[in-house]
DSSP file (Angstrom, degrees, kcal/mol; ACC not computed):
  #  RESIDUE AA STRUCTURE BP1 BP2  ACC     N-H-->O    O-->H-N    N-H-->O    O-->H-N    TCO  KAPPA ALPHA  PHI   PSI    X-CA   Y-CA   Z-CA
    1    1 A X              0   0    0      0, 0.0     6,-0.0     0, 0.0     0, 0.0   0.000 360.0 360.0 360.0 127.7  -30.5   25.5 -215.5
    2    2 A X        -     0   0    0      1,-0.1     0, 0.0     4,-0.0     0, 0.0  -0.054 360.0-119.1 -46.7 131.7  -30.5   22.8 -218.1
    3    3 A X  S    S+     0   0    0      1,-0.2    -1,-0.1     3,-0.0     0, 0.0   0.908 115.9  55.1 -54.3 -28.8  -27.5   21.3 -219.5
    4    4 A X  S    S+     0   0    0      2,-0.1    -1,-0.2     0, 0.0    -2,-0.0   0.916  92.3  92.8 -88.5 -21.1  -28.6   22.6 -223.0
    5    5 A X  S    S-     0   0    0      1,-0.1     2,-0.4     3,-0.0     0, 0.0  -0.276  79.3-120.3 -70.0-175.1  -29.0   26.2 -221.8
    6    6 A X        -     0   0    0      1,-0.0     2,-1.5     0, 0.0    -1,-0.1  -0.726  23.8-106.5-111.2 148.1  -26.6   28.2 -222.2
    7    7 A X        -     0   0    0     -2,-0.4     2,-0.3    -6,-0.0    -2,-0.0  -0.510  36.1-149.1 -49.1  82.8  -24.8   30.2 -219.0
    8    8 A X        -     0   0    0     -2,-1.5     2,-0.2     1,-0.1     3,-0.0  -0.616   3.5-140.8-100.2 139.8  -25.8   33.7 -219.1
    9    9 A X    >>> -     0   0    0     -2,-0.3     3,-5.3     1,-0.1     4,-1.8  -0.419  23.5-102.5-105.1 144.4  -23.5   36.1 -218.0
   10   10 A X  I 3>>S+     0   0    0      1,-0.5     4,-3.3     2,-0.2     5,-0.5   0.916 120.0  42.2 -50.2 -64.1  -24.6   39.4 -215.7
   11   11 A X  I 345S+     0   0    0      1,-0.2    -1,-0.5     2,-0.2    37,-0.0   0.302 112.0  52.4 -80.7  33.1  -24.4   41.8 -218.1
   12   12 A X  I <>5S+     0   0    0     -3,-5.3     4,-2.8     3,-0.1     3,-0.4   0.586 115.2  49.4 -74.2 -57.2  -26.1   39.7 -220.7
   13   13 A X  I  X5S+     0   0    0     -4,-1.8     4,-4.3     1,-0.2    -2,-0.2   0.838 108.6  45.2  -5.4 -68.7  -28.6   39.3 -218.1
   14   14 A X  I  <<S+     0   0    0     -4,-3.3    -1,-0.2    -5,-0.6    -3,-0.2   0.861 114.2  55.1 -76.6 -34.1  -29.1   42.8 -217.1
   15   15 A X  H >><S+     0   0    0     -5,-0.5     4,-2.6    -3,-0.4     3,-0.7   0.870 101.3  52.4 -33.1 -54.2  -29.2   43.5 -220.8
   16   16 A X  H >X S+     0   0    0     -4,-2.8     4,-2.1     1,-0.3     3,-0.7   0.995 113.8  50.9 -70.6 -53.6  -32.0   41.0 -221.6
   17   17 A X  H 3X S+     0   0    0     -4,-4.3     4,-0.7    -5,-0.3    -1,-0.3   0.490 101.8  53.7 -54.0   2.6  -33.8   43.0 -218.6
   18   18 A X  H <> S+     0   0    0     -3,-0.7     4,-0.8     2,-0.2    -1,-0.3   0.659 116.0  44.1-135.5 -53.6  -33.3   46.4 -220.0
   19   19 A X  H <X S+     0   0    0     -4,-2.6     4,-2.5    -3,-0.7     3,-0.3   0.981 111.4  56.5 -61.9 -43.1  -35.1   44.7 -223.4
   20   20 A X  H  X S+     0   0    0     -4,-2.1     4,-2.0     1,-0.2    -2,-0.2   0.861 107.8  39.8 -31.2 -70.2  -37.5   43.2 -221.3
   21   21 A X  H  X S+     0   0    0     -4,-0.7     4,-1.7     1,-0.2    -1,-0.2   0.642 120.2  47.8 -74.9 -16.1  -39.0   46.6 -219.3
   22   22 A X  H  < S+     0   0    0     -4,-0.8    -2,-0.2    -3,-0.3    -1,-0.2   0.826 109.8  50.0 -97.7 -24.9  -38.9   48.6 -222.8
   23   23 A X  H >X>S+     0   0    0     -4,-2.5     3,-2.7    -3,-0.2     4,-0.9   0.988 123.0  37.0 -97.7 -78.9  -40.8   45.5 -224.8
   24   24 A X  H ><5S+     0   0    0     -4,-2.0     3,-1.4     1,-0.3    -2,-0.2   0.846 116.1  46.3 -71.2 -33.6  -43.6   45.7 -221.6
   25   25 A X  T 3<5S+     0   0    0     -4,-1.7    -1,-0.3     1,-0.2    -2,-0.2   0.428  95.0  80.4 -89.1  32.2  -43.8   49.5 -220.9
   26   26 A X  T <45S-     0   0    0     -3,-2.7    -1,-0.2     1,-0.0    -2,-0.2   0.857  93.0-144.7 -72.1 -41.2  -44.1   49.5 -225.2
   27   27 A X  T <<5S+     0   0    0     -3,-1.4    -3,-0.1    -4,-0.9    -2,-0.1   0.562  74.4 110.4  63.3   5.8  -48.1   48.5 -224.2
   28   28 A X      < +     0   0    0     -5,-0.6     2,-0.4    -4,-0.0    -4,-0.1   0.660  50.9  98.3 -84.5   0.7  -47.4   46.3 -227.8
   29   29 A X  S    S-     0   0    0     -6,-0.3     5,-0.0    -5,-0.2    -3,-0.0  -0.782  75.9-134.3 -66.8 103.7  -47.5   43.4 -226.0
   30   30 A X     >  -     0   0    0     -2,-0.4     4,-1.4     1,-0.1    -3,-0.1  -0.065  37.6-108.3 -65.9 173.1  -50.5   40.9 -225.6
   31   31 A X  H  > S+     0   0    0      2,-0.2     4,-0.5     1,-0.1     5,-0.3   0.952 112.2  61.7 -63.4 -48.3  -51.0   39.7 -221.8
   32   32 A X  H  > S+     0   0    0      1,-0.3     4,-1.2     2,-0.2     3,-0.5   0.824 111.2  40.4 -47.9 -41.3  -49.7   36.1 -222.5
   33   33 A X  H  > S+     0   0    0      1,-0.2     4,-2.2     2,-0.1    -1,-0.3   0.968 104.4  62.0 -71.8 -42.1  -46.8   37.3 -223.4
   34   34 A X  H  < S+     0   0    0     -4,-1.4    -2,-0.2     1,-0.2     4,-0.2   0.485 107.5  45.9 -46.4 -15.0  -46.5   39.8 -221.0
   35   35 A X  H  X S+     0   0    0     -4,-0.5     4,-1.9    -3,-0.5     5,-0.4   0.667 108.4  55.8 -90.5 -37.6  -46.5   37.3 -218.2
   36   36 A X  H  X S+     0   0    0     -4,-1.2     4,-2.4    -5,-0.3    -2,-0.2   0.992 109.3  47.6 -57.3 -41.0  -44.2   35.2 -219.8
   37   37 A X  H  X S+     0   0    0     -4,-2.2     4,-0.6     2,-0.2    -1,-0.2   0.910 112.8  48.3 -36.4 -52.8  -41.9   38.1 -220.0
   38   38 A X  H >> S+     0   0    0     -5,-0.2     3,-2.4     2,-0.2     4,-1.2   0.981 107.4  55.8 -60.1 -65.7  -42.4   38.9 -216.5
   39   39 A X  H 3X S+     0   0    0     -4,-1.9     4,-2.7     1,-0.4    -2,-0.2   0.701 110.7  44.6 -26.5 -69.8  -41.8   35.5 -215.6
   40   40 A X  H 3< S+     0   0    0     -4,-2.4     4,-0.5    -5,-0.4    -1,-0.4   0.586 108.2  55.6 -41.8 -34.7  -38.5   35.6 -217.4
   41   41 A X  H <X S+     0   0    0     -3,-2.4     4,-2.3    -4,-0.6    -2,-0.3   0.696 103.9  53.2 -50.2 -58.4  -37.6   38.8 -216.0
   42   42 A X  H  < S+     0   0    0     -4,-1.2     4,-0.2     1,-0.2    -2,-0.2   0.892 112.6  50.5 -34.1 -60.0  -38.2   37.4 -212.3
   43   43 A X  T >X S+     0   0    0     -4,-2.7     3,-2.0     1,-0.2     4,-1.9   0.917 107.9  48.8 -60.3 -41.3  -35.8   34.7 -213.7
   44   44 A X  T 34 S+     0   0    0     -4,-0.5     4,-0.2     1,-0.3    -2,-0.2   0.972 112.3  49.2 -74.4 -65.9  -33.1   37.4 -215.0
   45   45 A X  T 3X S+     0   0    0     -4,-2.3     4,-0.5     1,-0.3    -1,-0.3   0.333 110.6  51.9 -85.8  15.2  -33.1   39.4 -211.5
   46   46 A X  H <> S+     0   0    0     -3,-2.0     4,-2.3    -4,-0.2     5,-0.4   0.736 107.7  46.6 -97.6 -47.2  -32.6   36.3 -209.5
   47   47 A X  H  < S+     0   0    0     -4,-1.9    -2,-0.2     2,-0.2    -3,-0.1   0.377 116.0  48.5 -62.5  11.7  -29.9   35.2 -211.4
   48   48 A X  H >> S+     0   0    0     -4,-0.2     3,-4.5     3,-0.1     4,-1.4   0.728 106.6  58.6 -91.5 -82.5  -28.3   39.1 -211.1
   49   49 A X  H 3X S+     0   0    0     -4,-0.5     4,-2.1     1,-0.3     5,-0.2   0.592 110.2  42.3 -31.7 -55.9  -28.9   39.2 -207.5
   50   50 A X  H 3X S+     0   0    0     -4,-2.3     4,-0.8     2,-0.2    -1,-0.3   0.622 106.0  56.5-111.1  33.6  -26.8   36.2 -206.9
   51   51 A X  H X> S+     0   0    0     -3,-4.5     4,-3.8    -5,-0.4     3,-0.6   0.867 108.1  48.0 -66.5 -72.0  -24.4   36.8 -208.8
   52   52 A X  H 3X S+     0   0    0     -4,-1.4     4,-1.0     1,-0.2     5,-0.3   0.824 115.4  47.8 -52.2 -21.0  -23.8   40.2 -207.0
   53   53 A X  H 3X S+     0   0    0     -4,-2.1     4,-0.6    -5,-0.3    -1,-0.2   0.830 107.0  52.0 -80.0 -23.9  -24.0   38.4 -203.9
   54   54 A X  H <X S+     0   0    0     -4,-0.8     4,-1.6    -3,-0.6    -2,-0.2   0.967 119.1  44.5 -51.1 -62.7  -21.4   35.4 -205.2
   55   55 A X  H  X S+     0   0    0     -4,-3.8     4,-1.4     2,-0.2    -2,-0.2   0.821 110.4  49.7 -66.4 -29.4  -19.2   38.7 -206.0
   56   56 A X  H  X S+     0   0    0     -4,-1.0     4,-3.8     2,-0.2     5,-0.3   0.734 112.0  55.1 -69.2 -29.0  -19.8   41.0 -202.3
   57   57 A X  H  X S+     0   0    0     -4,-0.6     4,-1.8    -5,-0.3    -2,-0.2   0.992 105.5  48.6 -72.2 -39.2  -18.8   37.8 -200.8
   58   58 A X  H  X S+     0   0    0     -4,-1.6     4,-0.8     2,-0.2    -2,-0.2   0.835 112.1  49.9 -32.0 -60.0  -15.5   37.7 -202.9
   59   59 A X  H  X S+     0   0    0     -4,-1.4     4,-2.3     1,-0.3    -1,-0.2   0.711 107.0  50.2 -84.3 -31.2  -14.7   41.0 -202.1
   60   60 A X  H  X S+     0   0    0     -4,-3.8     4,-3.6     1,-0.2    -1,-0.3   0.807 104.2  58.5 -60.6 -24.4  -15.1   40.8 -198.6
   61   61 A X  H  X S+     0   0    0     -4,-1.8     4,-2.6    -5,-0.3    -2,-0.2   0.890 114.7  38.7 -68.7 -23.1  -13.1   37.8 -198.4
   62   62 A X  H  < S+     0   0    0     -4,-0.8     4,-0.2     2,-0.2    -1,-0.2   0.975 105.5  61.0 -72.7 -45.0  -10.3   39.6 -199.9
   63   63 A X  H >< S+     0   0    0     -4,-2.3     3,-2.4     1,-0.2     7,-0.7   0.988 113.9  42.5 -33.8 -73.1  -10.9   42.7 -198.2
   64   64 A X  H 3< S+     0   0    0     -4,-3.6    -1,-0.2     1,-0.2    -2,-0.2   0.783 107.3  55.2 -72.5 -11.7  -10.3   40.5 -194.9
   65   65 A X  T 3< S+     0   0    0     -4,-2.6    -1,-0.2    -5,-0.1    -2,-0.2   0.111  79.3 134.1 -98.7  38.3   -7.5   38.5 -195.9
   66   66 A X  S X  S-     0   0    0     -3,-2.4     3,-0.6     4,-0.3    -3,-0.0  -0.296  70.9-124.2 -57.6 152.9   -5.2   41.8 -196.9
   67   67 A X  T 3  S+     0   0    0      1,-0.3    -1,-0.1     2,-0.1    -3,-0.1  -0.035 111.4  61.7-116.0  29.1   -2.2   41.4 -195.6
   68   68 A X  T 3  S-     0   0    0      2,-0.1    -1,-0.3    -4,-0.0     3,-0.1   0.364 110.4-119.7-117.4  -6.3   -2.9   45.3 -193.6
   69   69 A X    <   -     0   0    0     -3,-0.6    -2,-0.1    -6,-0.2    -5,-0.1   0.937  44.8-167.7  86.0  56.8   -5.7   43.4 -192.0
   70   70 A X        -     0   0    0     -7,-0.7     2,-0.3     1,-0.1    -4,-0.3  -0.549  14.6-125.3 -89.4 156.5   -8.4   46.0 -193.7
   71   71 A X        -     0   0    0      1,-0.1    -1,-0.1    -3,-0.1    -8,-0.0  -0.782  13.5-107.2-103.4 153.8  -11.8   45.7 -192.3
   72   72 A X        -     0   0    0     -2,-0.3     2,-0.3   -12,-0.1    -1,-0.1  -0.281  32.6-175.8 -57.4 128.5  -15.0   45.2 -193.8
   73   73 A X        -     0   0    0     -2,-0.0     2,-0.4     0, 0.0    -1,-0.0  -0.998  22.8-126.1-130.4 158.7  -17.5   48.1 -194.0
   74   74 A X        -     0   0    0     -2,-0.3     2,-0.3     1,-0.0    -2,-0.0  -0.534  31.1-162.7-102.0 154.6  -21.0   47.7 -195.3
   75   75 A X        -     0   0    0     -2,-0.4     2,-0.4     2,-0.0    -1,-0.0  -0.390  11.6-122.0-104.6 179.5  -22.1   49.9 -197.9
   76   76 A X        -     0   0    0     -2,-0.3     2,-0.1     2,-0.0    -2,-0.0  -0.873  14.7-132.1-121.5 103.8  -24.9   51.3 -199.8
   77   77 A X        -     0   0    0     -2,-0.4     2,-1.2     1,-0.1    -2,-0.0  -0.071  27.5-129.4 -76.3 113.5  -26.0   51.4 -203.0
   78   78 A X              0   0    0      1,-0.1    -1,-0.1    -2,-0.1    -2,-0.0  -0.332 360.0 360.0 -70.8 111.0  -27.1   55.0 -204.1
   79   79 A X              0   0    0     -2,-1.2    -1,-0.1     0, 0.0    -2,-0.1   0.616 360.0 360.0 -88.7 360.0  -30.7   55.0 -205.8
Protein backbone atom coordinates (compact mmCIF):
# COMPACT_ATOMS: atom_id res chain seq x y z
CA UNK A 1 0.00 0.00 0.00
CA UNK A 2 1.13 3.46 -1.07
CA UNK A 3 1.86 6.14 1.24
CA UNK A 4 -1.01 8.14 -0.51
CA UNK A 5 -3.65 5.40 0.06
CA UNK A 6 -5.48 5.46 2.58
CA UNK A 7 -5.64 2.43 5.43
CA UNK A 8 -8.76 0.59 5.03
CA UNK A 9 -10.16 -0.80 7.85
CA UNK A 10 -12.01 -4.57 7.95
CA UNK A 11 -15.21 -3.64 7.94
CA UNK A 12 -14.70 -0.94 5.33
CA UNK A 13 -13.18 -3.67 3.53
CA UNK A 14 -15.80 -6.26 3.87
CA UNK A 15 -18.22 -3.52 2.99
CA UNK A 16 -16.52 -2.54 -0.27
CA UNK A 17 -16.86 -6.50 -1.02
CA UNK A 18 -20.44 -6.78 -0.24
CA UNK A 19 -20.68 -3.62 -3.08
CA UNK A 20 -18.41 -5.44 -5.12
CA UNK A 21 -20.49 -9.05 -5.54
CA UNK A 22 -23.91 -7.08 -5.89
CA UNK A 23 -22.26 -4.48 -8.68
CA UNK A 24 -20.93 -8.05 -10.63
CA UNK A 25 -23.88 -10.42 -10.04
CA UNK A 26 -26.06 -6.93 -11.30
CA UNK A 27 -24.80 -8.53 -15.04
CA UNK A 28 -24.63 -4.26 -15.63
CA UNK A 29 -21.23 -4.42 -15.74
CA UNK A 30 -18.89 -4.50 -19.01
CA UNK A 31 -16.05 -7.26 -18.75
CA UNK A 32 -13.15 -4.66 -18.29
CA UNK A 33 -14.61 -3.64 -15.49
CA UNK A 34 -15.61 -6.68 -14.20
CA UNK A 35 -12.03 -7.87 -13.94
CA UNK A 36 -10.96 -4.85 -12.51
CA UNK A 37 -13.52 -5.39 -9.92
CA UNK A 38 -12.48 -8.83 -9.43
CA UNK A 39 -9.06 -7.81 -9.21
CA UNK A 40 -9.89 -5.47 -6.46
CA UNK A 41 -11.96 -7.82 -4.70
CA UNK A 42 -8.94 -10.40 -4.61
CA UNK A 43 -7.26 -7.32 -3.11
CA UNK A 44 -10.13 -6.68 -0.43
CA UNK A 45 -10.15 -10.58 0.82
CA UNK A 46 -6.48 -10.63 1.21
CA UNK A 47 -6.34 -7.80 3.16
CA UNK A 48 -9.52 -9.37 5.45
CA UNK A 49 -7.86 -12.63 5.76
CA UNK A 50 -4.97 -11.10 7.34
CA UNK A 51 -6.36 -9.09 9.27
CA UNK A 52 -8.37 -11.97 10.92
CA UNK A 53 -5.28 -13.84 11.18
CA UNK A 54 -3.20 -10.64 12.77
CA UNK A 55 -6.43 -10.78 15.24
CA UNK A 56 -6.64 -15.12 15.97
CA UNK A 57 -3.07 -14.60 16.69
CA UNK A 58 -3.93 -11.85 19.35
CA UNK A 59 -6.34 -13.86 20.93
CA UNK A 60 -4.46 -16.73 21.32
CA UNK A 61 -1.71 -14.98 22.79
CA UNK A 62 -3.94 -13.82 25.38
CA UNK A 63 -5.83 -16.80 25.76
CA UNK A 64 -2.29 -18.34 26.76
CA UNK A 65 -0.96 -15.77 28.83
CA UNK A 66 -4.19 -15.83 31.31
CA UNK A 67 -3.16 -15.82 34.49
CA UNK A 68 -5.59 -19.52 34.87
CA UNK A 69 -3.20 -20.78 32.31
CA UNK A 70 -6.37 -21.42 29.71
CA UNK A 71 -5.53 -23.41 26.78
CA UNK A 72 -5.90 -22.80 23.31
CA UNK A 73 -8.62 -24.70 21.27
CA UNK A 74 -9.08 -24.44 17.65
CA UNK A 75 -12.22 -23.60 16.32
CA UNK A 76 -14.47 -23.52 13.37
CA UNK A 77 -16.18 -21.23 11.61
CA UNK A 78 -19.87 -22.23 10.94
CA UNK A 79 -20.82 -21.89 7.10
Amino acid sequence: MSKKEKKVSFEEALKRLEEIVETMESGEVDLDRMVESFEEGQNLVKLCTDKLNEVEAKIEKIIKNAPEGAVVEDFEIER
